[in-house]
TORZA-360182 format. One record per residue (C-alpha): residue number from 1; z negated, x, y negated. Coordinates in nm, 4 decimals, decimal comma. Example, Ala and Ser with C-alpha at 12.3 -4.5 7.8 and 13.67 -1.06 7.14 Angstrom:
<sites>
1 | -0,7800 | 1,2300 | 0,4500
2 | -0,7140 | 1,3670 | 0,1060
</sites>
This chain:
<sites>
1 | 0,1822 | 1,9930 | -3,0619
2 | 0,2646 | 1,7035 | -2,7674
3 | -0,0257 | 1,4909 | -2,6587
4 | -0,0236 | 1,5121 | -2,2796
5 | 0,0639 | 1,1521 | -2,1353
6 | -0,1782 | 0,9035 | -2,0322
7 | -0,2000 | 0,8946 | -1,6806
8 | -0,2083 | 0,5046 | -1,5168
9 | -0,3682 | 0,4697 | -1,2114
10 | -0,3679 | 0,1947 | -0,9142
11 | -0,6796 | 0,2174 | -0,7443
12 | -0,9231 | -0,0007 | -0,5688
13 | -0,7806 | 0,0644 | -0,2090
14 | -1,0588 | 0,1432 | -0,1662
15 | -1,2837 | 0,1883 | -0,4414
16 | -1,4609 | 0,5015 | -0,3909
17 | -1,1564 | 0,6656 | -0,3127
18 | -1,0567 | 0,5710 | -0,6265
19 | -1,4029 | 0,6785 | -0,8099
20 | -1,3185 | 0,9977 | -0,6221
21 | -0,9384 | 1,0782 | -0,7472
22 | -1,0913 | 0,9849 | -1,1067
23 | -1,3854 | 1,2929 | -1,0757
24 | -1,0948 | 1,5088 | -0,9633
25 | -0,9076 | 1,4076 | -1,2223
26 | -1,1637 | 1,5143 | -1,4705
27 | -1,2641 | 1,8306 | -1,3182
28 | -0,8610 | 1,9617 | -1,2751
29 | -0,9086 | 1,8791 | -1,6973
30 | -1,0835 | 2,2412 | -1,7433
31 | -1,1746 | 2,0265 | -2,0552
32 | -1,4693 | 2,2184 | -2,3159
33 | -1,4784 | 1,9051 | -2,4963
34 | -1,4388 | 1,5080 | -2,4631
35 | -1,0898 | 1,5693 | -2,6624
36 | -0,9350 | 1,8079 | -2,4090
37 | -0,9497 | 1,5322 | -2,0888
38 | -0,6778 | 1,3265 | -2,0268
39 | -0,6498 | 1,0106 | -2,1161
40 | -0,6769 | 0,7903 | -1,7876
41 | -0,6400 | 0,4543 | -1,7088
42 | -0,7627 | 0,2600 | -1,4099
43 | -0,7282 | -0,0515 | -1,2249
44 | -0,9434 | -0,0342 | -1,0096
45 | -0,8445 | -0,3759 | -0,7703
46 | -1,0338 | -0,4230 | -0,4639
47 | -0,8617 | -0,7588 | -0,3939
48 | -0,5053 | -0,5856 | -0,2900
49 | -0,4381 | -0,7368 | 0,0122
50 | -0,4914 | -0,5160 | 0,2914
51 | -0,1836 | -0,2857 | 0,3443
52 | -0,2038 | -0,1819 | 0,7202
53 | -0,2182 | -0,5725 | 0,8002
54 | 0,0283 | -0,6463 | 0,5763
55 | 0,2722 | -0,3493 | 0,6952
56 | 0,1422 | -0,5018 | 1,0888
57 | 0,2791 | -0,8860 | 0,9857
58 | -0,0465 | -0,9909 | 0,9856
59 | -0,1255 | -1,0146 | 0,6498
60 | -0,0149 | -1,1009 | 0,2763
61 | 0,1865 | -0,8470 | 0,1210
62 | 0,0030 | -0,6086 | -0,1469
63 | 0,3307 | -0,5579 | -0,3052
64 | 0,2994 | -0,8568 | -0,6384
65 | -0,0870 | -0,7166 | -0,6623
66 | 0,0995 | -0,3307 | -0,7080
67 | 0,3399 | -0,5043 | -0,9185
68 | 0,0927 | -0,6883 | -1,1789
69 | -0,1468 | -0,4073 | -1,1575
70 | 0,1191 | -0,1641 | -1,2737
71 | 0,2896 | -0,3978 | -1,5726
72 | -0,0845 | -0,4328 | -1,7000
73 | -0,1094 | -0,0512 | -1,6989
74 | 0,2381 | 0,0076 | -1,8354
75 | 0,1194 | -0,2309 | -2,1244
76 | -0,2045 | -0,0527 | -2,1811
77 | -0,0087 | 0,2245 | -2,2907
78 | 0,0142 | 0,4166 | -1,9441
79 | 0,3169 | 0,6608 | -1,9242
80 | 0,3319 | 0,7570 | -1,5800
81 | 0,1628 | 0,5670 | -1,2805
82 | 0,0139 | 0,7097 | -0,9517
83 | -0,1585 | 0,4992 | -0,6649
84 | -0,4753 | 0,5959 | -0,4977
85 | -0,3496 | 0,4917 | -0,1567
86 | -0,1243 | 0,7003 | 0,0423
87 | -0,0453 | 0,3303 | 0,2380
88 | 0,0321 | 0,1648 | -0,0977
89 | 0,3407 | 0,3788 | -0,1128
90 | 0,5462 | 0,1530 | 0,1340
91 | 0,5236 | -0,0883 | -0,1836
92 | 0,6591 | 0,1543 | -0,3967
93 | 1,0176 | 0,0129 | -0,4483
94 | 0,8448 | -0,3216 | -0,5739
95 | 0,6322 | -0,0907 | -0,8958
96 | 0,8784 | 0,0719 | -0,9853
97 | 1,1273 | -0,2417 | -1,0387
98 | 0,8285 | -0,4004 | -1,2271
99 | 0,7837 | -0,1493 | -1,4793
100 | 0,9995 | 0,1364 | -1,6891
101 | 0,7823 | 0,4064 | -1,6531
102 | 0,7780 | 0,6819 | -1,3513
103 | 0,5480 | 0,6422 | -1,0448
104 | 0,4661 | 1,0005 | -0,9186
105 | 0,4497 | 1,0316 | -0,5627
106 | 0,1253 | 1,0932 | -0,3725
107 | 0,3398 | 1,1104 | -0,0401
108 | 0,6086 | 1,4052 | -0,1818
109 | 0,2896 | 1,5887 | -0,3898
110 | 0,0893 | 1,5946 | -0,0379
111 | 0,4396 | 1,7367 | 0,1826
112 | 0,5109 | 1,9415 | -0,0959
113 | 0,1473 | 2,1270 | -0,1127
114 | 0,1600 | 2,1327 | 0,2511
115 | 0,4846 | 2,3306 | 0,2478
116 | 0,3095 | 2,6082 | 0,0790
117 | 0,1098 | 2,7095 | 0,3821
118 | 0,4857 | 2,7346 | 0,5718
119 | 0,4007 | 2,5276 | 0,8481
120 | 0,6485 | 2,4483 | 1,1289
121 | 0,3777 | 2,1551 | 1,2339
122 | 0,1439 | 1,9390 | 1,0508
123 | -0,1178 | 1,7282 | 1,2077
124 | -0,1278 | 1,4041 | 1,0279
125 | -0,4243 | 1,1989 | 0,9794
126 | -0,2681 | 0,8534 | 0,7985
127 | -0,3515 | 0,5089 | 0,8490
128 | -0,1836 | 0,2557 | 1,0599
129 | 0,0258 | 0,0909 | 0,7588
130 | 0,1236 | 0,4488 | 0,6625
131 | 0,2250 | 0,5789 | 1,0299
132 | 0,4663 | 0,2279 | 1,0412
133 | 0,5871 | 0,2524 | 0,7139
134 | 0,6933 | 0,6052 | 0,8286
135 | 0,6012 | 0,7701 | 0,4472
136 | 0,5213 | 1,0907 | 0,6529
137 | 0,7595 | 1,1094 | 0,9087
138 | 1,0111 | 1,0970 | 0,6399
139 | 0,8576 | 1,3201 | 0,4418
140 | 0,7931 | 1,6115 | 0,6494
141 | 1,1573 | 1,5576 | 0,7994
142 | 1,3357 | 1,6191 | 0,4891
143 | 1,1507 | 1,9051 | 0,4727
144 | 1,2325 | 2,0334 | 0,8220
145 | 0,8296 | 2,0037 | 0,9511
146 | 0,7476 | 1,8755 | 1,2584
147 | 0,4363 | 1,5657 | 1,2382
148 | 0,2082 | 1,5376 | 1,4567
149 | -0,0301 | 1,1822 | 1,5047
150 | -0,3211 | 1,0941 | 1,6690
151 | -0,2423 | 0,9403 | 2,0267
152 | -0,3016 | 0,5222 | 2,0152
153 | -0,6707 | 0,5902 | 2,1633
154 | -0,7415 | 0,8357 | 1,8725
155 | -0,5787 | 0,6485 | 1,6092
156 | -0,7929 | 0,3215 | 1,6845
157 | -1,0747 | 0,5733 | 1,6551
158 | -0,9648 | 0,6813 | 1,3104
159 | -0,8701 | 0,3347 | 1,2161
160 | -1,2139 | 0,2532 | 1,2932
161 | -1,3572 | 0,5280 | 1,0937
162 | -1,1851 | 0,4463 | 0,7804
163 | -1,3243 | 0,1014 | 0,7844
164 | -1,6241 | 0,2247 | 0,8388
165 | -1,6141 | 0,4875 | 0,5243
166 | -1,4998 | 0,1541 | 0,2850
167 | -1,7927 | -0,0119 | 0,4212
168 | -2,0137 | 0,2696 | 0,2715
169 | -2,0462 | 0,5136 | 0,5859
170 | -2,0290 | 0,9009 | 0,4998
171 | -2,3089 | 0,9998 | 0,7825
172 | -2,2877 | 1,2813 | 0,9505
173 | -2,1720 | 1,1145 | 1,2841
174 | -1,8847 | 0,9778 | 1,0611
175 | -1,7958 | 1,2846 | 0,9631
176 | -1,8362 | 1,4486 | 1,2864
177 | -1,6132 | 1,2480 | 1,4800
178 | -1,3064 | 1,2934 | 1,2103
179 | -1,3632 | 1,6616 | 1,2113
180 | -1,3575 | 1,6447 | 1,6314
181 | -1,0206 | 1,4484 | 1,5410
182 | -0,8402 | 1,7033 | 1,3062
183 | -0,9571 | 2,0035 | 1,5461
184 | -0,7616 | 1,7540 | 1,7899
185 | -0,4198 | 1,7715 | 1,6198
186 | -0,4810 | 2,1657 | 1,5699
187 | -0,5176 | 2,1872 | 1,9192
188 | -0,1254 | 2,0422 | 1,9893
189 | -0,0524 | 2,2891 | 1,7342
190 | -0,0973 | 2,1876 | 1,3949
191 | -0,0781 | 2,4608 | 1,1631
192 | -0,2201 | 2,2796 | 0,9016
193 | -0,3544 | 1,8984 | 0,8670
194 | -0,2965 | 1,6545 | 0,6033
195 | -0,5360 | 1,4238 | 0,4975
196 | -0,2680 | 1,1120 | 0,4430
197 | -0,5618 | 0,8799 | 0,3633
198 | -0,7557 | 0,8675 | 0,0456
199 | -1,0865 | 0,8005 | 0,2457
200 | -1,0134 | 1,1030 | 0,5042
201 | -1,1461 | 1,3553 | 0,1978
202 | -1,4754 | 1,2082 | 0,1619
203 | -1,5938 | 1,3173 | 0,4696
204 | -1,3530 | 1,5785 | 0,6384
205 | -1,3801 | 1,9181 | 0,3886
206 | -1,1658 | 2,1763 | 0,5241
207 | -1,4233 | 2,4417 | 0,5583
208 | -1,5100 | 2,3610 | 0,9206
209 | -1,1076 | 2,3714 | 1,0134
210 | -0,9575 | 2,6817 | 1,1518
211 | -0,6185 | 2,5596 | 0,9788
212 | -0,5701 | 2,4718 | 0,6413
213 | -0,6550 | 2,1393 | 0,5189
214 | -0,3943 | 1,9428 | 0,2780
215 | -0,5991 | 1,6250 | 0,0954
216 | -0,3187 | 1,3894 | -0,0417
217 | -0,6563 | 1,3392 | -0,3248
218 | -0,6108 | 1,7265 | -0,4047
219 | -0,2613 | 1,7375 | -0,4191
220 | -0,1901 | 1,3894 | -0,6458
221 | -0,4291 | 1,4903 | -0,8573
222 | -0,2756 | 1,8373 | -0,9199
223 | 0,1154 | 1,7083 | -0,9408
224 | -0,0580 | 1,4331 | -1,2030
225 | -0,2648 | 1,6891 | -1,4223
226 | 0,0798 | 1,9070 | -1,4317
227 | 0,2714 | 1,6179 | -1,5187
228 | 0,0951 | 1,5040 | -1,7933
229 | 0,0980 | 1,7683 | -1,9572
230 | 0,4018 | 1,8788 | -1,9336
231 | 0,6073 | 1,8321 | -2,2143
232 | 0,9305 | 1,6534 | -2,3236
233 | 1,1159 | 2,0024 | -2,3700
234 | 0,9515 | 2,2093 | -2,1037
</sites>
């Protein structure tokens, strides 16, 4: 019988985003014993240069960081890779030239799960790298959605917010104020919203939406289980 493949991942952006992907990970597993979980590797780098001030020109580019980070997981004995940043993304083209193994896509695994819902519009919470890099824009227009984004005074709001959930913050005024901004994009009309941030999940849960709620988390970790173990022939 196949061994599932060992699943590389780029994390640190942020860290307990990452920490949370990894638990995720584990429970998707339905492991009864160590044996059954999949074999995981992480590099978990905090010192990636920021990727929204990269993405903005005001910052060092994240993309040799990706690069290294991904050779030293290919070498490890990772067969696939997957990043724990929806933002990290816009770097993508620079991985995947540094190593000859497949990068799954957190960015086509989130508009894919969304799709399932049928949505004509999705409200998009993403960070400012992530909105300029266009990953969802693109995205959801290939698949004939309409996004919808925070207006600039919201977005600084969120943009503030996700600083603030690095730094440590998950109160409950944190998680307030994100929930009073998702109920914002259902408002336009967003028939379902799409948490395009890997730090949006660890304080938004989609219980307390009237609309579905897509975590890019959630769905990367359930394209990345699947592919795994998924065999050569099937």
């Amino acid at each position: 019988m196949s061994q599932p493949k060992t699943i590389g991942v780029i994390g640190g952006m942020g860290p307990a985003a990452t920490l949370d992907l990894f638990a995720k990970l584990l429970a998707a597993s339905n492991a009864d014993r160590d044996q059954d979980h999949l074999r995981i590797l992480i590099d978990n780098n905090p010192r990636v240069p920021d990727r929204n001030a990269a993405i903005a020109g005001r910052g060092a580019s994240p993309g040799p960081q990706l690069a290294a980070s991904a050779r030293g997981l290919a070498y490890a004995g990772a067969d696939f890779l997957i990043i724990a940043c929806n933002t990290a993304h816009a770097f993508a083209p620079e991985i995947e030239a540094a190593v000859n193994i497949p990068l799954v896509s957190m960015i086509d695994a989130t508009a894919d799960a969304a799709m399932k819902v049928e949505p004509l519009r999705v409200g998009v919470l993403a960070a400012d790298g992530c909105r300029r890099a266009q990953l969802y824009h693109r995205a959801f227009a290939a698949r004939g959605v309409e996004p919808l984004f925070l207006g600039d005074e919201a977005q600084a709001d969120f943009m503030t917010l996700l600083y603030r959930i690095k730094a440590g913050d998950v109160s409950e005024a944190t998680r307030l104020r994100m929930q009073q901004l998702a109920i914002a994009l259902n408002a336009r009309g967003a028939q379902a919203i799409v948490a395009a941030c890997t730090e949006v999940p660890l304080v938004l849960d989609g219980d307390v939406l009237a609309v579905p709620l897509i975590s890019s988390t959630d769905a990367l970790v359930a394209r990345a289980v699947a592919y795994a173990r998924k065999t050569s022939g099937g």
